[in-house]
C-alpha distance (Angstrom), angle and dihedral (degrees) to the residues before:
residue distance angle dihedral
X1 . . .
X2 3.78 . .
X3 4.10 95.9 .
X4 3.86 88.2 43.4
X5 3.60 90.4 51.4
X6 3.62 89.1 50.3
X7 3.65 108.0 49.6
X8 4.04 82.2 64.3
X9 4.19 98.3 82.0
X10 3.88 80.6 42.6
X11 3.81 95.7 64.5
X12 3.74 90.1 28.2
X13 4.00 88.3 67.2
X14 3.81 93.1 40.0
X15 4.00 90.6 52.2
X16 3.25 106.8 39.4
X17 4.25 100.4 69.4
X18 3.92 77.3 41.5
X19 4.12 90.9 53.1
X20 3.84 87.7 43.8
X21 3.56 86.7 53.9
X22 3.48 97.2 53.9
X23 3.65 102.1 45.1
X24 3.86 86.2 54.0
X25 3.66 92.6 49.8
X26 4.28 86.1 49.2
X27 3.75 88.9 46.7
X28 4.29 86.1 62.0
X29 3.53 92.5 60.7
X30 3.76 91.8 45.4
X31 4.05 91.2 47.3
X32 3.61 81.9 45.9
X33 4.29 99.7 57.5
X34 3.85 87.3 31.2
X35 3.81 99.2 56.7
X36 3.76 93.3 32.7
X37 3.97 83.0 53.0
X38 3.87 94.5 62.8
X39 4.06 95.7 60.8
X40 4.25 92.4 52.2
X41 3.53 148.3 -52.1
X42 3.93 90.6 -94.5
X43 3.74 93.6 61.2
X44 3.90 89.1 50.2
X45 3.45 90.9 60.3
X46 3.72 104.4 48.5
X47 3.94 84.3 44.7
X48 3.85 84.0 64.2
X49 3.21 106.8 37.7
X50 3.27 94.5 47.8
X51 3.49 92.2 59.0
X52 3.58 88.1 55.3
X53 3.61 89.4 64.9
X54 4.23 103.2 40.2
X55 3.55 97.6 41.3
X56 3.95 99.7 67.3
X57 3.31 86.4 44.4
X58 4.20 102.1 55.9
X59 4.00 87.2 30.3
X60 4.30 78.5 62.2
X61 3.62 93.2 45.3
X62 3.96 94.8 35.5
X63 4.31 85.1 53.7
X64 3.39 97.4 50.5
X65 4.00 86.6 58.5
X66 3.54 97.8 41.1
X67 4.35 81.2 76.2
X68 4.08 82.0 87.6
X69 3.71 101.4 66.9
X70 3.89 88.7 63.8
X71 4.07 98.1 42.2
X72 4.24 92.1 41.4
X73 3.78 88.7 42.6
X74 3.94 89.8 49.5
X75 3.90 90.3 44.5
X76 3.73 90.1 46.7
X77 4.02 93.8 44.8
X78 4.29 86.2 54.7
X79 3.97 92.3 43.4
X80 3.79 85.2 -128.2
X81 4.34 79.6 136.5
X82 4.31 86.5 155.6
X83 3.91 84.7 74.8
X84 3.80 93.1 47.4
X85 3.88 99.6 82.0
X86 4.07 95.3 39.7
X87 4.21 84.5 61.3
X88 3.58 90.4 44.6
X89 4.09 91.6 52.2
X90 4.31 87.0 42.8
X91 4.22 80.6 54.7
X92 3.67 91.6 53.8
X93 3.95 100.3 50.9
X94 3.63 93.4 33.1
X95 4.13 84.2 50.5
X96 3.91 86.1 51.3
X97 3.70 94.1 46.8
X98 4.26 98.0 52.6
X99 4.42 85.4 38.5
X100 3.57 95.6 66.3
X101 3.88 101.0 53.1
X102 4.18 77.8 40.7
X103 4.03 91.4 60.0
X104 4.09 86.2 40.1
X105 3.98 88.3 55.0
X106 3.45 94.5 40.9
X107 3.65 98.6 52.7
X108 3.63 103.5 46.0
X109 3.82 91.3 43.2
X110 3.81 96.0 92.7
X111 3.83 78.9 67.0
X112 4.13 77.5 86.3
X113 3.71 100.5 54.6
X114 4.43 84.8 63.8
X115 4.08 88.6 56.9
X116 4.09 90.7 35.7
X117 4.44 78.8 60.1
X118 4.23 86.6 -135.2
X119 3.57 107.0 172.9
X120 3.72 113.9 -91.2
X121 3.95 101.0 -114.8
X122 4.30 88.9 50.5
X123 4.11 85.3 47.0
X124 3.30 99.1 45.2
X125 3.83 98.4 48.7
X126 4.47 82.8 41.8
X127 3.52 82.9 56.0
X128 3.66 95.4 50.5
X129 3.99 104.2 47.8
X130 3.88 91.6 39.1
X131 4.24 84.6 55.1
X132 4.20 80.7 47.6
X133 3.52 96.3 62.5
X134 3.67 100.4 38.9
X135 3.49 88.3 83.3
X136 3.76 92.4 57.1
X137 3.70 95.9 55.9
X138 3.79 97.0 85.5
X139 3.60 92.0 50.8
X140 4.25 88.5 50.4
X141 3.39 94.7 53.8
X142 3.75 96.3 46.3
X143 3.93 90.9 51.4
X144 3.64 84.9 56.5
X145 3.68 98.9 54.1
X146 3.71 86.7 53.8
X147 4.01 99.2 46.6
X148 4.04 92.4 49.5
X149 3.77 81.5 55.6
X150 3.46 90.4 48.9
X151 4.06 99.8 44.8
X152 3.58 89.9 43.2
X153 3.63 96.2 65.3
X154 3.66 83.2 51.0
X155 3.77 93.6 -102.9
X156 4.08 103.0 128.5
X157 3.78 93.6 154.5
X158 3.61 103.9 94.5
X159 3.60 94.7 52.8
X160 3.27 94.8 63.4
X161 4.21 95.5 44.9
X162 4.15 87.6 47.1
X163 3.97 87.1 48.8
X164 3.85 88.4 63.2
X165 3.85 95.3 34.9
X166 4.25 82.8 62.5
X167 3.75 88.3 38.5
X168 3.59 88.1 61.1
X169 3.49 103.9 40.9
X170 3.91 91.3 48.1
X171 3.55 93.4 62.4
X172 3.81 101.8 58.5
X173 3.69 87.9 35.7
X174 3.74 92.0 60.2
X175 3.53 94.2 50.8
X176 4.13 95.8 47.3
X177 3.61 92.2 57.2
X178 4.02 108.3 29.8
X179 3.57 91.9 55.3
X180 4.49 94.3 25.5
X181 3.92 102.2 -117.2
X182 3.74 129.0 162.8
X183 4.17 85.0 32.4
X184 3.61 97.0 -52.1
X185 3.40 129.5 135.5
X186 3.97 120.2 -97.0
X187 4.11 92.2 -111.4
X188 4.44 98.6 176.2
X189 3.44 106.5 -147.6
X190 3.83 91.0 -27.9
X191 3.61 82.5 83.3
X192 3.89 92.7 70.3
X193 3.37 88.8 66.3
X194 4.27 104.1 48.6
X195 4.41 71.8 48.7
X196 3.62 96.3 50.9
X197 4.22 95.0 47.8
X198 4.29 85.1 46.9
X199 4.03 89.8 48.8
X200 3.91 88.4 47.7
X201 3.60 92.0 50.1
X202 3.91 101.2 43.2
X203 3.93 83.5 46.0
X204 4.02 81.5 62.9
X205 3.33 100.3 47.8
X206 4.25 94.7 52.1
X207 3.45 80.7 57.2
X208 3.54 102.8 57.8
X209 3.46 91.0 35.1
X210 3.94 88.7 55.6
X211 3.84 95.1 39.8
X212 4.15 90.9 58.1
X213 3.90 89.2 41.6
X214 3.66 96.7 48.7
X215 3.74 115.5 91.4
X216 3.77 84.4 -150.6
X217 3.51 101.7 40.3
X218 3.97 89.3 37.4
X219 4.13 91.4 50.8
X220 4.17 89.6 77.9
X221 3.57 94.1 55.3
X222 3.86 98.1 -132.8
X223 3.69 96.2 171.9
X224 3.58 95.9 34.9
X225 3.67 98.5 105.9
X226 3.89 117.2 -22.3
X227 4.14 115.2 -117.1
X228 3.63 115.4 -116.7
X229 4.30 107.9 -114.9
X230 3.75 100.8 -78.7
X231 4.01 97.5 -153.0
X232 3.99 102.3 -160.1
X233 4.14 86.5 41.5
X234 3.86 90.2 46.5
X235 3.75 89.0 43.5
X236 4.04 90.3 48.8
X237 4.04 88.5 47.5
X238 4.27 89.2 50.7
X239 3.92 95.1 43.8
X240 4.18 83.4 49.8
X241 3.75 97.2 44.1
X242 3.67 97.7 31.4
X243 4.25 100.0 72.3
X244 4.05 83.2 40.6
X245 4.02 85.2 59.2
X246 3.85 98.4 47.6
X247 3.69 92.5 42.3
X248 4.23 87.9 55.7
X249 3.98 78.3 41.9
X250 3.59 103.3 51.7
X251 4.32 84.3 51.5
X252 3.14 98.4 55.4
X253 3.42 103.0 44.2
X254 3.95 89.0 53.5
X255 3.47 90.0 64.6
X256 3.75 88.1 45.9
X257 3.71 100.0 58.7
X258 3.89 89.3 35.5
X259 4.03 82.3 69.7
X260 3.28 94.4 43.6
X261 3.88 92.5 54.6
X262 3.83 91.6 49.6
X263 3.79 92.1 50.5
X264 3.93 97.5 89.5
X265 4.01 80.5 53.9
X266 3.69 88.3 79.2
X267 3.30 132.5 -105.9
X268 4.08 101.2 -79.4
X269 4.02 89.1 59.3
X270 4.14 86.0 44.7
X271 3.98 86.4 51.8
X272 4.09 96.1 42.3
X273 4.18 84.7 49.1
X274 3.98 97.0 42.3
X275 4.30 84.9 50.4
X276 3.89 92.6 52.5
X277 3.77 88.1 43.9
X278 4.02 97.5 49.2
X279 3.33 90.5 53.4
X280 3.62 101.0 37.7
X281 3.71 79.0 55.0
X282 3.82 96.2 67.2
X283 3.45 104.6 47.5
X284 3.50 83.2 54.3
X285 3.54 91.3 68.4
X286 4.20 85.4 70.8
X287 3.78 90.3 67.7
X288 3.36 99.0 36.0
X289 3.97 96.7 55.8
X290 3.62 84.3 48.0
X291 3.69 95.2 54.6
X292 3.50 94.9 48.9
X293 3.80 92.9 51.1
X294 3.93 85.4 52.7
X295 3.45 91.5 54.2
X296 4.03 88.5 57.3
X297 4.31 95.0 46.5
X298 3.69 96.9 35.4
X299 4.09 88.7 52.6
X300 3.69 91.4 39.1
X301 4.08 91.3 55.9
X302 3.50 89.0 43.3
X303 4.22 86.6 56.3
X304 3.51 86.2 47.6
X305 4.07 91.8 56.9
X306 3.69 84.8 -120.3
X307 4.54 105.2 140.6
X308 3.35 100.1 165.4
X309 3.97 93.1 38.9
X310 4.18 90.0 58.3
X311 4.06 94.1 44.4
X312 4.03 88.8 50.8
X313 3.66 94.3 54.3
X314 4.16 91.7 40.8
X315 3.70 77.0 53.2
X316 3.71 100.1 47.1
X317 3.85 91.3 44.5
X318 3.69 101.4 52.1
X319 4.21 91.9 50.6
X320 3.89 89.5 39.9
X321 3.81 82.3 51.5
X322 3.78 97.0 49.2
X323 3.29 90.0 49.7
X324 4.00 101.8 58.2
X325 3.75 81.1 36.7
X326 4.04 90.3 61.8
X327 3.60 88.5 42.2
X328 3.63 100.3 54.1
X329 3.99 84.3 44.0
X330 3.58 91.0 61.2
X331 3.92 88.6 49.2
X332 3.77 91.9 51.4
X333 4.00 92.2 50.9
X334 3.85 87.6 46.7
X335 3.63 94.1 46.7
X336 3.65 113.9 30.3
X337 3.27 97.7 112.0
X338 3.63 100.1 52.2
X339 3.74 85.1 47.5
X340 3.42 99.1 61.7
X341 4.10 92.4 45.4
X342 4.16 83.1 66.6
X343 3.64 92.9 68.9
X344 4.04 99.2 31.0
X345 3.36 156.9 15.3
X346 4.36 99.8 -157.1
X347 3.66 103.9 111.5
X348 3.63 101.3 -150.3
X349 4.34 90.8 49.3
X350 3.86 80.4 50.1
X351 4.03 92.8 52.3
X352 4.02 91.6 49.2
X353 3.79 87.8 40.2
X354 3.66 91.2 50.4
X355 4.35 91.6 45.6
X356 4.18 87.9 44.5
X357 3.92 91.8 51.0
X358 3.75 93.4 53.2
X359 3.83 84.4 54.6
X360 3.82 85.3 53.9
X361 3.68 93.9 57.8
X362 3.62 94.9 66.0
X363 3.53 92.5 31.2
X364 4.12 91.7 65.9
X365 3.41 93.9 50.2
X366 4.19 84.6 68.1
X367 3.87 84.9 31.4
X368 3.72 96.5 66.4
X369 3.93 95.4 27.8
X370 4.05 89.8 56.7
X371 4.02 100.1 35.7
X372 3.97 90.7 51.9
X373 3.41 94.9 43.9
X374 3.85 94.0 54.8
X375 3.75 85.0 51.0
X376 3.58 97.0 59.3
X377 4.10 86.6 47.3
X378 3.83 87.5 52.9
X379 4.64 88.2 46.5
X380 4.37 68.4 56.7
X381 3.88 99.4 52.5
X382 3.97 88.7 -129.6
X383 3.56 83.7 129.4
X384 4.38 103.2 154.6
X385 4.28 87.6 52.4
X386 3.52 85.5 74.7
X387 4.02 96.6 45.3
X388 3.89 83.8 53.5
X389 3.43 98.3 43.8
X390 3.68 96.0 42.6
X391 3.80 88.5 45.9
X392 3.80 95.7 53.4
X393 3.90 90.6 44.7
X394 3.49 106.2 47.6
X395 4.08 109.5 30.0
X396 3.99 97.1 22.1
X397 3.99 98.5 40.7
X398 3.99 115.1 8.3
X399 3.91 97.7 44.4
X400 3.79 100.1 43.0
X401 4.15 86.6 44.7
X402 3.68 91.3 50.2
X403 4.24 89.3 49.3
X404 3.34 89.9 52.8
X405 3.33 96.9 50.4
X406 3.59 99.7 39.3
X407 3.80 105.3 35.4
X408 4.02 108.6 27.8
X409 3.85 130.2 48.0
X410 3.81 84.2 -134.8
X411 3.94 100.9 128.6
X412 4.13 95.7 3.4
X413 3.66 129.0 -8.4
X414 3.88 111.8 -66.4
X415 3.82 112.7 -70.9
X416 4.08 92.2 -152.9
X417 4.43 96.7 -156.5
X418 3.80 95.4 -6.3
X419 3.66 84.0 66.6
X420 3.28 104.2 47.3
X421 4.06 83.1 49.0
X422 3.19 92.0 58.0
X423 3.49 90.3 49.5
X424 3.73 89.9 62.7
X425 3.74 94.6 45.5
X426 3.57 92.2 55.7
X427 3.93 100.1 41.9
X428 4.06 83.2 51.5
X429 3.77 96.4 51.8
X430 4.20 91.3 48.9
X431 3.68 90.1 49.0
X432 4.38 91.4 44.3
X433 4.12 83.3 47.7
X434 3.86 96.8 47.1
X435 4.24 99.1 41.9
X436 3.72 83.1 42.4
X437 3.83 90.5 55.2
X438 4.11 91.6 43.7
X439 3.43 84.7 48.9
X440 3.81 89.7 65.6
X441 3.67 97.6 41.3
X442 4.16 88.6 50.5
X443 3.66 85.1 55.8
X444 3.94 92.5 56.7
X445 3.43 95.6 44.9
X446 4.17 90.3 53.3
X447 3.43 96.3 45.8
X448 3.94 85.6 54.8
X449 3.57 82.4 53.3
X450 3.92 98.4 49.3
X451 3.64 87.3 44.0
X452 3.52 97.9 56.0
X453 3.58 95.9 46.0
X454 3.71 99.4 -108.5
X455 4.07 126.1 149.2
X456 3.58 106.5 -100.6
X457 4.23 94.0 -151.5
X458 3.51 119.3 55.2
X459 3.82 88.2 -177.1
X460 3.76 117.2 -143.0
């Protein structure tokens, strides 16, 4: 148990700038609603369902990306560093190529809000932010290109530092143009989004800033001399990063439509769900983090021709992982109550919010075990498994289990939310069983490899 036990403090300091990162990156979008919130009830809205619009689309774009950490950390793990800058440059013009259609989406989505029949004010001022952060999209997807280089060498520090350098510029930038200080015009909530595309694009240039003043960073010569678009390598990178977007894709959009399903409920079952979901939502960030540092040690062992080293610390990760996750459960089930009391005082949206959140104690249990264990696929570049898997689990047996169980008296009378929760529990606990079990037959497979002699990283 002793190297197991080990390899713990090792992912612990690789996800924790990582976690940082995220909860600063969270705290945006809450800054975002909050301050919005304070100039009307109007502007809240478009704030949010804007969001609901934007964020598929940069999760997509963001996914694609996120195919670096595994290739640099591979690279990095079988010191063949001269290879290193030429994936980085293949990032950049593949990131330019999947940004423009982005943009394209992006701006003609307000087209939707017209057939959705939203009430002209709440469309128009949608219409507005989402056409705010369009702009900031380029300068997103660039940052992200440079922070997989960075994580995959191992380096997760300046992710979290850059986080809070856009958490702190997003604040006063809100304010200037919501309420038009320093000259500006008074934007409303609009303004979030003019703030959001000038945090994304500040968040670039610490990067690049850091990246040439890092002796690390600086040592691979990144903007030495830019690469020329290598088609087959960019094509590689895309079919790589591609399945890793749809699968982050076809999760978010469950949780979409699940919303949209409960909406006829009423608007006290839609706030009880949306509390249990916020919150569920930031615990998740613990498993997350510690998938994405997986992804960067299991691809590094793998670089270093080192099989049985990268299925120990999949290993180690997934049961650390389950073990937080049972922890936190037991928190939630203590807690729920006081939980829901943070975001209301309406007894009957704390009663459903209170039933829901006991759902979401089991439910990150399968949560953590699933998300980590697709991370330690991806530190494997078997990227389309998890699109498959995530697929099958999600859309083919979580949603249709949680409308049955919620909307028809099919098997017991309809559930309303509980259903739908239950929907999500089981969807999460297929998709934990079947990475799990690709997990094990990756591990076969490599050890065939390491046994016969054969490279483990092909590179990119």
């Amino acid at each position: 148990m002793k190297p197991y036990i080990a390899e713990i403090p090792r992912l612990l300091r690789l996800c924790g700038p990582i976690m940082v990162a995220q909860v600063a990156q969270t705290t945006m979008s809450f800054v975002d609603t909050l301050m919005a919130g304070q100039v009307s009830a109007t502007d809240l809205a478009a704030v949010a369902v804007a969001t609901s619009f934007w964020l598929p689309l940069i999760l997509l774009v963001q996914g694609v990306i996120m195919a670096l950490t595994p290739i640099i950390s591979q690279l990095n793990g079988a010191r063949r560093h001269g290879e290193v800058a030429g994936a980085v440059h293949q990032g950049f013009w593949l990131t330019i190529l999947v940004t423009i259609p982005a943009m394209l989406a992006l701006y003609y989505s307000p087209q939707a809000l017209h057939w959705m029949d939203v009430e002209p004010l709440l469309a128009e001022k949608t219409t507005g932010y989402l056409h705010g952060i369009l702009w900031g999209m380029p300068g997103y997807a660039l940052y992200q290109v440079l922070r997989n280089f960075s994580e995959g060498l191992s380096h997760t520090l300046p992710t979290m530092v850059i986080g809070f350098i856009g958490l702190a510029i997003n604040v006063p930038a809100n304010y200037i143009l919501i309420h038009g200080k320093l000259g500006m015009p008074a934007l409303g909530g609009v303004g979030c989004g003019y703030a959001s595309a000038l945090v994304f694009w500040a968040m670039l240039v610490a990067m690049v800033i850091y990246t040439r003043r890092s002796p690390l960073l600086h040592s691979f010569n990144v903007f030495t001399r830019l690469s020329s678009p290598d088609w087959p390598r960019i094509g590689r990178l895309f079919r790589l990063g591609f399945p890793i977007a749809m699968a982050i894709f076809c999760e978010v959009t469950l949780f979409t439509v699940v919303a949209l399903l409960l909406a006829p409920f009423g608007s006290e079952v839609v706030a009880g769900h949306q509390i249990a979901i916020n919150f569920s939502s930031m615990i998740f960030m613990i498993p997350l983090s510690l998938g994405m540092a997986m992804t960067i040690r299991v691809g590094h062992s793998l670089g270093e021709n080192k099989a049985e080293q990268a299925r120990m610390i999949s290993i180690a990760g997934i049961v650390f992982g389950c073990l937080v996750a049972i922890l936190t459960a037991l928190m939630t089930v203590w807690g729920r109550h006081w939980i829901g009391a943070l975001y209301t005082d309406n007894t009957a949206v704390l009663d459903l919010a209170a039933g829901l959140l006991l759902l979401a104690s089991f439910y990150q249990i399968s949560d953590s075990a699933q998300v980590i264990a697709a991370a330690a696929l991806r530190g494997y570049k078997d990227t389309q498994t998890i699109f498959y898997i995530t697929f099958v689990a999600y859309w083919l047996c979580g949603l249709p289990a949680g409308m049955v169980l919620g909307l028809t008296d099919w098997l017991v009378p309809a559930m309303g939310p509980h259903g739908f929760w239950i929907g999500f529990l089981i969807g999460l606990s297929v998709a934990a069983l079947m990475l799990i079990w690709r997990l094990r037959v990756i591990y076969v497979r490599v050890e065939h490899r390491h046994r016969a002699g054969l490279p483990l990283v092909d590179g990119l």
